[in-house]
C-alpha positions as a Markdown table, in Angstrom:
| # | Residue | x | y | z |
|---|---|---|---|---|
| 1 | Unk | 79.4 | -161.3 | 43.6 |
| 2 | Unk | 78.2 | -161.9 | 40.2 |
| 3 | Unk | 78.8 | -159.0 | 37.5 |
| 4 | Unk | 75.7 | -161.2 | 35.5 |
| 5 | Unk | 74.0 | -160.2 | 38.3 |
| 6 | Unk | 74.6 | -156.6 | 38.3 |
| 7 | Unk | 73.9 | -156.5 | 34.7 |
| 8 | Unk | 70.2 | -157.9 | 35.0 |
| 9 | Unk | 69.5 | -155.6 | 37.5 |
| 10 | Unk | 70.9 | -152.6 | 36.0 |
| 11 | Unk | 68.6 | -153.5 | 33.1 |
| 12 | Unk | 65.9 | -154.0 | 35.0 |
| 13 | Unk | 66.5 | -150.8 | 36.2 |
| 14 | Unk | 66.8 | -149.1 | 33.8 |
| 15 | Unk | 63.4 | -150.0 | 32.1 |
| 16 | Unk | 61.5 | -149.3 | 35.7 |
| 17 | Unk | 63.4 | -145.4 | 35.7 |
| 18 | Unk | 62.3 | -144.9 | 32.1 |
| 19 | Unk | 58.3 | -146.2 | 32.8 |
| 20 | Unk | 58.2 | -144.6 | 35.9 |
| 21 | Unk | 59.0 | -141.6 | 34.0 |
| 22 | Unk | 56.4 | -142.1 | 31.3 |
| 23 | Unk | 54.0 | -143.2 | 33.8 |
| 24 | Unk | 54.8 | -139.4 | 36.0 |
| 25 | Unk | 54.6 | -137.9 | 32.8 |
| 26 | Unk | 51.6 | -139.6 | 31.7 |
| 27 | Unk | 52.0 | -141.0 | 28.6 |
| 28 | Unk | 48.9 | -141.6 | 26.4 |
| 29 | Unk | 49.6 | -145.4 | 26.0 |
| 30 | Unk | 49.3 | -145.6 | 29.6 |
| 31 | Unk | 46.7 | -143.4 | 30.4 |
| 32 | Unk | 44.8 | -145.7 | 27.4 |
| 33 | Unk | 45.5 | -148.9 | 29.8 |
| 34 | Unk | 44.1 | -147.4 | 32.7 |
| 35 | Unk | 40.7 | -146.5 | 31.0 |
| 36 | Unk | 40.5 | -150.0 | 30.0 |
| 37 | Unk | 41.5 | -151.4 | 33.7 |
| 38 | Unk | 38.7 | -149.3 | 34.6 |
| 39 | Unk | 35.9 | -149.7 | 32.2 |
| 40 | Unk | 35.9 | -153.5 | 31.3 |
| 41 | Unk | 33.3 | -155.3 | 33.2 |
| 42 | Unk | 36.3 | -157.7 | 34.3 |
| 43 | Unk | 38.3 | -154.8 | 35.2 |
| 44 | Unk | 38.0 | -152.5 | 38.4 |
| 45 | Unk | 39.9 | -149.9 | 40.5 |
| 46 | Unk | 43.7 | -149.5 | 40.9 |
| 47 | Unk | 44.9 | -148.5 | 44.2 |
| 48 | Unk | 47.3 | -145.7 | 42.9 |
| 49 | Unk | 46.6 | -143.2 | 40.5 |
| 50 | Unk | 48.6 | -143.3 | 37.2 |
| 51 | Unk | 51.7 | -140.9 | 38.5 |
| 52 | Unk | 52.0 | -143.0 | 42.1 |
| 53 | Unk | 52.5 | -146.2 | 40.1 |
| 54 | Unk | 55.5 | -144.2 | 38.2 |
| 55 | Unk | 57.0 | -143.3 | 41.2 |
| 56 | Unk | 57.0 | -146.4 | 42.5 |
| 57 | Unk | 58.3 | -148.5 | 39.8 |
| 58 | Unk | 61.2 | -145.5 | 38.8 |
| 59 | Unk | 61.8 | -145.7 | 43.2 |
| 60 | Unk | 62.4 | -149.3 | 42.5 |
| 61 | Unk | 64.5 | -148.8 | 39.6 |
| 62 | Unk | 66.9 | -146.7 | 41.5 |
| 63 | Unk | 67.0 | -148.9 | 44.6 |
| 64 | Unk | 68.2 | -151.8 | 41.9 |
| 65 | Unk | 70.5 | -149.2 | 40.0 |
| 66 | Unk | 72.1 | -148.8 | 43.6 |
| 67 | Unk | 72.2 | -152.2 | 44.2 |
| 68 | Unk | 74.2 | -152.6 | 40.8 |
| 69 | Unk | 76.7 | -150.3 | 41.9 |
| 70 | Unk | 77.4 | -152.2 | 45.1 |
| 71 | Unk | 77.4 | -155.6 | 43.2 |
| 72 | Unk | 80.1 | -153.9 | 40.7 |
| 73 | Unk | 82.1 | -152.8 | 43.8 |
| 74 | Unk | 81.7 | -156.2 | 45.2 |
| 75 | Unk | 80.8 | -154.4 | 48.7 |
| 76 | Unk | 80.2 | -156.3 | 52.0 |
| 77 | Unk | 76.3 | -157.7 | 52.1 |
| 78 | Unk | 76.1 | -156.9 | 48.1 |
| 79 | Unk | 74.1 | -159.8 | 47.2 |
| 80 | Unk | 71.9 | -159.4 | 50.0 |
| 81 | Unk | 71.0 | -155.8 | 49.3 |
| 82 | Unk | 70.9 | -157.1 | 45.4 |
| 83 | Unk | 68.3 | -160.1 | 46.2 |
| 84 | Unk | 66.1 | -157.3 | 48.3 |
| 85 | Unk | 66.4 | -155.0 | 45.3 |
| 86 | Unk | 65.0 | -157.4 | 42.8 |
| 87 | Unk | 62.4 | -158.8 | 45.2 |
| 88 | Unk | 60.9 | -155.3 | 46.2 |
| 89 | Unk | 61.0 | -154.6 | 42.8 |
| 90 | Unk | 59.4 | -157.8 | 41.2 |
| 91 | Unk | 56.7 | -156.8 | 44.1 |
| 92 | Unk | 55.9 | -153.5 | 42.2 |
| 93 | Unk | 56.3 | -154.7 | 38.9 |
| 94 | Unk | 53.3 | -157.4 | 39.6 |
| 95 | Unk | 51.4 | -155.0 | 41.0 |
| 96 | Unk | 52.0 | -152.9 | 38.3 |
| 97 | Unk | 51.7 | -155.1 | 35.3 |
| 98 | Unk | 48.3 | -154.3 | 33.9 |
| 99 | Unk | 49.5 | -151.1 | 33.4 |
| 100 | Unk | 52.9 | -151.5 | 31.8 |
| 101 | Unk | 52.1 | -154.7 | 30.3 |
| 102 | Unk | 55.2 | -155.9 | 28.1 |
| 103 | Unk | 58.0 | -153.9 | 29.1 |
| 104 | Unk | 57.2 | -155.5 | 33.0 |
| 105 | Unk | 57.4 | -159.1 | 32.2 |
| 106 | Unk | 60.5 | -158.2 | 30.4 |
| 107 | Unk | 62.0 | -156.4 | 34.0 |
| 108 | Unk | 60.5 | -159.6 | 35.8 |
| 109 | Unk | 62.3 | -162.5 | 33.8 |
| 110 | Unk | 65.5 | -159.9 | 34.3 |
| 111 | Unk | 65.0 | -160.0 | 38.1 |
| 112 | Unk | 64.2 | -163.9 | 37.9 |
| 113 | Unk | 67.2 | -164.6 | 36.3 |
| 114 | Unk | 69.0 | -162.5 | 38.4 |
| 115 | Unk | 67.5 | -163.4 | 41.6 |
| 116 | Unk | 68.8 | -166.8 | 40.4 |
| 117 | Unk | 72.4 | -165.7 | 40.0 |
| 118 | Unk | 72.4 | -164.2 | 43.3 |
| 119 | Unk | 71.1 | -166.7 | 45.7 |
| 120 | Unk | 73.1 | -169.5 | 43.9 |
| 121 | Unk | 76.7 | -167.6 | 44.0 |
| 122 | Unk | 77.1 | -168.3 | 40.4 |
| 123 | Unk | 80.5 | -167.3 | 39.8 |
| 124 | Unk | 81.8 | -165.2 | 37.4 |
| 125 | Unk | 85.0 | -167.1 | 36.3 |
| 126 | Unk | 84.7 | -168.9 | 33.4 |
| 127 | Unk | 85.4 | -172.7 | 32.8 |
| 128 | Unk | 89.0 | -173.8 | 30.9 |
């Protein structure tokens, strides 16, 4: 198991708990993107209200916070709950990017790169 690995997703879960939160607690930033989804002529309806999009993306954040504690204790089938982790979680964070904007592609290129490190068994030792 790859402690890179680990450290992406804890990242990347990290950012989806605290959005999630803001996103519960509706933040006015947010709550600014979601009158623009809605009122540009480009624009139209999101499927979730602002709050259901926060707990989603913070319920993704702690499946990939759990998933980080398995990779860190190198348990049996930790990869494979890791790579499920960061693909559920890249599903919620393109779903949700119009309303999180910045801080979401930032959490995708983490589970990218970590996705990466997982399915290639990158190890952790380093070269002499």
């Amino acid at each position: 198991m790859s402690r890179l690995a680990a450290t992406f997703l804890f990242l990347a879960g990290l950012v989806h708990i605290i959005l999630g939160a803001g996103a519960i607690a509706g933040a006015d930033r947010l709550e600014a993107n979601i009158r623009e989804i809605t009122t540009s002529p480009s624009g139209g309806e999101l499927y979730f209200s602002l709050g259901t999009w926060g707990a989603i993306v913070g319920l993704a954040g702690l499946f990939e916070l759990s998933a980080t504690g398995w990779l860190m204790r190198r348990s049996a089938n930790a990869r494979l709950l890791g790579l499920v982790a960061a693909f559920l979680a890249m599903g919620a964070s393109f779903f949700s990017l119009s309303i999180f904007r910045w801080p979401i592609v930032v959490t995708i290129v983490l589970l990218i790169a970590a996705t990466y490190v997982l399915a290639y068994r990158v190890s952790d030792e380093v070269a002499p």
